[in-house]
C-alpha positions as CSV (number, residue, x, y, z in Angstrom):
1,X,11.7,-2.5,8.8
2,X,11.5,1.1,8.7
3,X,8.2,1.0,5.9
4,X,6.9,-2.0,8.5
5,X,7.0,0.7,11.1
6,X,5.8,3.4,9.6
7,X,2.9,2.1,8.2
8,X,1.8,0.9,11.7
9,X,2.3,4.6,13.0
10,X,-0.2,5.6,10.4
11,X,-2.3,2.8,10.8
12,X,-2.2,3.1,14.4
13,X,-2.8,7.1,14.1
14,X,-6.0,6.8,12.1
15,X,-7.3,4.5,14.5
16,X,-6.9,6.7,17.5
17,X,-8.7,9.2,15.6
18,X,-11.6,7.1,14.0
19,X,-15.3,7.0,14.9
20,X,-15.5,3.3,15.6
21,X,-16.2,2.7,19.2
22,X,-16.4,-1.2,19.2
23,X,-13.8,-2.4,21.9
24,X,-13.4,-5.6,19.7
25,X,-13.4,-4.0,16.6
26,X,-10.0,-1.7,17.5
27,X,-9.0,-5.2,19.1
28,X,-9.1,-6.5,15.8
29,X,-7.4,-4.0,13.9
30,X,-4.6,-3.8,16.5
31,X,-3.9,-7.2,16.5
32,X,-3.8,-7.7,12.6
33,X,-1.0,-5.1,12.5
34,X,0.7,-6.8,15.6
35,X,1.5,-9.5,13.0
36,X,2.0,-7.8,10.4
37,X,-1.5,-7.4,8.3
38,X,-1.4,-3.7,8.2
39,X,-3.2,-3.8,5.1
40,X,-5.6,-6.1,6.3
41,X,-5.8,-4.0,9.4
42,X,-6.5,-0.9,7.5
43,X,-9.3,-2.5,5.5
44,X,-10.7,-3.8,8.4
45,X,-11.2,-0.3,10.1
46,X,-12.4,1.1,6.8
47,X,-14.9,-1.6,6.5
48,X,-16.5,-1.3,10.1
49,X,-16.6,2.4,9.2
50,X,-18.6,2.0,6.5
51,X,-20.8,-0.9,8.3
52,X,-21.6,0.9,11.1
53,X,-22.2,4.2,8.8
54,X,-20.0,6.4,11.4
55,X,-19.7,10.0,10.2
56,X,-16.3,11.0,9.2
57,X,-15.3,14.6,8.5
58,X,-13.6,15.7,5.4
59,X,-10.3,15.9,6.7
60,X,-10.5,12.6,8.2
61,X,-11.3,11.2,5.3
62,X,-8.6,12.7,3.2
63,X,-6.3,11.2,5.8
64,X,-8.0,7.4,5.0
65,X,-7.4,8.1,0.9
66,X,-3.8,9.1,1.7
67,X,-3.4,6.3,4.0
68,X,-5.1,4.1,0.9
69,X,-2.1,5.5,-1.3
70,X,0.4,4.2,0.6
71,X,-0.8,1.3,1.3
72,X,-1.9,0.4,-1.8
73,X,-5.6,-0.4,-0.7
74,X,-7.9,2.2,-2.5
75,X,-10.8,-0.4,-2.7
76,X,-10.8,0.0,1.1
77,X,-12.1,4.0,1.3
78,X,-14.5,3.5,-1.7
79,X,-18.1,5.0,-1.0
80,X,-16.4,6.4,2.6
81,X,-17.1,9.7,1.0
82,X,-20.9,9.1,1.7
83,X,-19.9,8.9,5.2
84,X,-18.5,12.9,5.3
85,X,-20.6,15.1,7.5
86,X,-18.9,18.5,8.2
C-alpha cells in the first residue's frame, strides 16, 4: 500500500506541475490512478506531452525520467528531450 501511495504522490506531483492544459486530459490521468493504473496514468501524461509538443524545462524533464525509473516505464519519456526549452 505504501509503494501504491507513493507512486500516486509522484504521479499526482508531476501532473500539477506539467504543461498540459486539457481539462479532460488531467481528467484522464487522474482517474487511471484513481484505480490503480498509475503506470498507465504516467504514460498517458507523457504521451499528451509529447502530442501536443508542450515545452518542458530541463528540470521538469529530469523529474519525468526519474519518475520513468520508478515506475518502470522508460518508453514513456523517449524523444521528451526534444520538448526541453530553457
Amino acid at each position: 500500500m505504501e509503494r501504491y501511495l507513493y507512486l500516486r504522490d509522484l504521479i499526482s506531483r508531476l501532473l500539477e506541475d506539467s504543461p498540459l492544459t486539457s481539462v479532460d486530459v488531467v481528467e484522464d490521468v487522474r482517474h487511471l490512478m484513481s484505480v490503480g493504473e498509475e503506470e498507465l496514468a504516467f504514460d498517458t501524461m507523457c504521451s499528451w506531452i509529447y502530442e501536443d509538443s508542450l515545452p518542458i524545462t530541463s528540470a521538469y524533464h529530469d523529474r519525468l525520467v526519474a519518475a520513468a525509473r520508478e515506475l518502470g516505464t522508460l518508453n514513456s519519456v523517449n524523444k521528451l528531450d526534444e520538448l526541453i526549452e530553457d
